[in-house]
C-alpha positions as a printed Julia matrix, in Angstrom:
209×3 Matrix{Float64}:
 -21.46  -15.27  -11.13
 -25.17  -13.92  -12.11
 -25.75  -11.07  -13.64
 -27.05   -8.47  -11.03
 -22.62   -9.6    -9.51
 -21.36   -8.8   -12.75
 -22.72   -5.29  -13.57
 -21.52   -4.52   -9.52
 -17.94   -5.67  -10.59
 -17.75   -3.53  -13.26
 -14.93   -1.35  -12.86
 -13.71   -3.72  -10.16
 -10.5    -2.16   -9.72
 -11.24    1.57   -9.37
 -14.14    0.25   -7.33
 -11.48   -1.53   -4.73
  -9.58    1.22   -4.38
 -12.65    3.75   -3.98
 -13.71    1.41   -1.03
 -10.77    2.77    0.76
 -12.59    5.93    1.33
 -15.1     4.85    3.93
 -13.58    1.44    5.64
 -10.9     2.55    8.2
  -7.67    1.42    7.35
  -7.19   -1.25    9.47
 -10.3    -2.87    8.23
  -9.61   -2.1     4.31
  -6.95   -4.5     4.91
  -8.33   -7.04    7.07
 -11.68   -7.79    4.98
 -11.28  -10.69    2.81
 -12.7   -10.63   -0.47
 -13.09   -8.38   -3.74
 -15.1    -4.84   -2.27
 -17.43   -3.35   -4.38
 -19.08   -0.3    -4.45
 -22.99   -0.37   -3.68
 -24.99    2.9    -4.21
 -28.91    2.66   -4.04
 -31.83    3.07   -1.45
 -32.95    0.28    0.92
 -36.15   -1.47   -0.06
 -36.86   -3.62    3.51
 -34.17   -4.88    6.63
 -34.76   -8.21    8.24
 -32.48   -8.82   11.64
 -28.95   -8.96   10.17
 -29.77   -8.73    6.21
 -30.11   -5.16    4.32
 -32.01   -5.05    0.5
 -31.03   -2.38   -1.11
 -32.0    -1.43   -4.81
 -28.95   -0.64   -6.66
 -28.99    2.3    -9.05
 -28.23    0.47  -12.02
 -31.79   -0.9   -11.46
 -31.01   -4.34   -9.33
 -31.85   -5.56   -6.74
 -29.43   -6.81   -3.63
 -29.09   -8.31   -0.41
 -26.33   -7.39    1.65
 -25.56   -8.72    5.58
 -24.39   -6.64    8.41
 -21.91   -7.61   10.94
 -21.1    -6.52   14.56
 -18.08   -4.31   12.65
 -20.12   -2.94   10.21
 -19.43    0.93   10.35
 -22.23    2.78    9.99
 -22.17    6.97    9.2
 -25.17    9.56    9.26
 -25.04   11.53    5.76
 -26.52   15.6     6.85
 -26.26   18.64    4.34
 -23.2    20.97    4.53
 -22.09   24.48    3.7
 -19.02   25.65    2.15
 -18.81   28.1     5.73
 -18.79   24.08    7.96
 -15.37   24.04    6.0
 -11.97   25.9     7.75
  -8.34   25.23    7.71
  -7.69   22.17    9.97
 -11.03   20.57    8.7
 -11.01   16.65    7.64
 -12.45   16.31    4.2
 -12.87   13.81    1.65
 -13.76   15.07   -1.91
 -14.68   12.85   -5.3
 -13.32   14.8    -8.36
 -12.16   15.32  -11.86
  -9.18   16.77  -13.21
  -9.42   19.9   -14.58
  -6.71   21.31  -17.72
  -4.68   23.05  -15.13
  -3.68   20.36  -12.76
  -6.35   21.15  -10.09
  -9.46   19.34   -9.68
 -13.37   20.25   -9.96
 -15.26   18.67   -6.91
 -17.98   16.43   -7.46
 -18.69   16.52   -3.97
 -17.07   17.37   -0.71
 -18.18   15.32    2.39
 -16.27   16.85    6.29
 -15.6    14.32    9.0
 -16.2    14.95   12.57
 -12.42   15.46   14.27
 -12.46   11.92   15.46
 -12.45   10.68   11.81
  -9.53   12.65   10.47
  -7.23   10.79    9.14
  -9.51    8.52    7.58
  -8.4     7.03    4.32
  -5.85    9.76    3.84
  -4.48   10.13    0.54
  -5.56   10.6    -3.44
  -6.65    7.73   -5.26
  -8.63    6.9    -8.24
 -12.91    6.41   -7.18
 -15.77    5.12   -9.14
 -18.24    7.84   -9.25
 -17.66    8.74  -12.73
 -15.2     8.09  -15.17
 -11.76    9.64  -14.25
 -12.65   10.49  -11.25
 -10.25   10.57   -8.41
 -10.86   10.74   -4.2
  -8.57   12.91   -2.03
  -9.21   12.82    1.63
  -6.86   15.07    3.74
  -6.41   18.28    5.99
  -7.6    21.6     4.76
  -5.21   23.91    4.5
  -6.51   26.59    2.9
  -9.97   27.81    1.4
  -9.76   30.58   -0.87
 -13.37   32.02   -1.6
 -12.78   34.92   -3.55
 -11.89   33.82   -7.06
 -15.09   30.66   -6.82
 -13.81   28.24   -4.06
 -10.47   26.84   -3.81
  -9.71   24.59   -1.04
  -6.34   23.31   -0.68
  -6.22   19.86    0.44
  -2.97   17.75    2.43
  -2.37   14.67    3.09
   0.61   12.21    3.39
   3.19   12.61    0.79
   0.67   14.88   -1.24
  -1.44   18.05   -2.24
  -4.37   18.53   -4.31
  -6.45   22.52   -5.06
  -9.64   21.8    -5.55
 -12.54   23.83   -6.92
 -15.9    23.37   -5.54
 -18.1    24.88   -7.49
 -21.5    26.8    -6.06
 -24.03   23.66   -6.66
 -21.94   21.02   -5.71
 -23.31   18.8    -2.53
 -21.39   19.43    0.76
 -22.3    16.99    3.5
 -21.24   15.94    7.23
 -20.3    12.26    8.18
 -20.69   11.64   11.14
 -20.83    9.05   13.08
 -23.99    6.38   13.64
 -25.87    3.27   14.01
 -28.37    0.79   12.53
 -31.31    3.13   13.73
 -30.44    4.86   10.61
 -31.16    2.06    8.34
 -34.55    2.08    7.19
 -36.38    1.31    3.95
 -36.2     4.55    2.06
 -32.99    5.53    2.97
 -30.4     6.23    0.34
 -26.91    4.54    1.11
 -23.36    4.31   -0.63
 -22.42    0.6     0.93
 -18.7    -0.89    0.88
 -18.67   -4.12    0.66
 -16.71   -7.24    0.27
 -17.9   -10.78   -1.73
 -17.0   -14.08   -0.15
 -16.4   -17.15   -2.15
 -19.78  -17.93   -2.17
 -21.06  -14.62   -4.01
 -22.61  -13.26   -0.69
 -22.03   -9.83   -0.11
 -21.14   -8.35    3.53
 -20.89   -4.4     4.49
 -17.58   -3.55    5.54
 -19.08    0.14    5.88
 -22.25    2.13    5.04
 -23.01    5.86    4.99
 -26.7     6.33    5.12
 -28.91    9.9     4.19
 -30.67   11.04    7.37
 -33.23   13.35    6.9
 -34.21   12.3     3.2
 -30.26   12.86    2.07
 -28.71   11.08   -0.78
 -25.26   10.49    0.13
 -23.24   11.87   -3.08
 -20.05   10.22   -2.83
């Protein structure tokens, strides 16, 4: 394995289980191969192959298939948030039980549902995911949202300069050198690296999750 692989593996296991957040379901479990995490801006796109420079300072290339799911990143408010909404959050625990958002992307109402749940997630250390139905959003004392989702329930704060974004859905139009991407991908045998999903920044937007 060289090592531009091994630095992407590191934290391999909270980085599997963070790739749960994009890739629907069915396709979490159907992709063969260790996922990893990929977070960087595209540097060029040639027919089916992406190169994207990795934040950690390498560089990748990364293929596309015909399942490839591909999302448009757009900036959010707190007010594109109500009960009912679909959200996904990255967060940290804070000494009360709840968590501190790191940032809070909303689905579109034909998304909800996915990767329902809390789980551990890669952004920083400790960090957790929780994607679920809001149930409440308290904006009085800062901003609470209350978050369910199967066999769970997470409050969490977002505080006022956290990044709230849209997902929506898209298509390779969107990919384009200078756009910023968070990539899901799995690793074959071989060491070749194949989206499973990708969210990319429209409109000069750096995905945060």
């Amino acid at each position: 394995m060289n090592l531009c692989l091994r630095r992407l593996l590191g934290g391999a296991q909270a980085i599997t289980l963070g790739a749960l957040l994009l890739a629907g379901p069915a396709q979490a479990q159907d992709a063969p191969g260790m996922r990893i995490g990929v977070r960087g801006e595209i540097t060029s796109i040639a027919g089916d192959a992406v190169r994207v420079h990795v934040n950690s300072g390498e560089n990748v290339t990364i293929n596309l298939t015909p399942q490839t799911q591909v999302r448009a990143v757009t900036l959010a408010n707190i007010e594109d948030i109500k009960p009912g909404s679909y959200i996904g959050s990255a967060a940290v625990p804070q000494a009360d039980g709840s968590l501190k958002a790191l940032e809070v992307h909303v689905f579109p109402p034909q998304m909800a549902g996915t990767g329902d749940g809390h789980r551990p997630f890669d952004l920083v250390k400790g960090s957790s995911m929780t994607n679920g139905s809001v149930g409440d959003l308290v904006v009085s004392n800062g901003r609470t949202l209350t978050v369910n989702y199967k066999g769970g329930q997470q409050k969490i704060l977002v505080p006022d300069d956290v990044p709230i974004v849209n997902l929506v859905p898209g298509d390779r139009s969107l990919l384009k050198a200078g756009v910023k991407v968070v990539m899901f991908v799995s690793q074959s045998a071989d060491g070749t690296l194949t989206a499973q999903s990708i969210s990319a920044g429209k409109d000069g937007v750096t995905p945060p999750m």
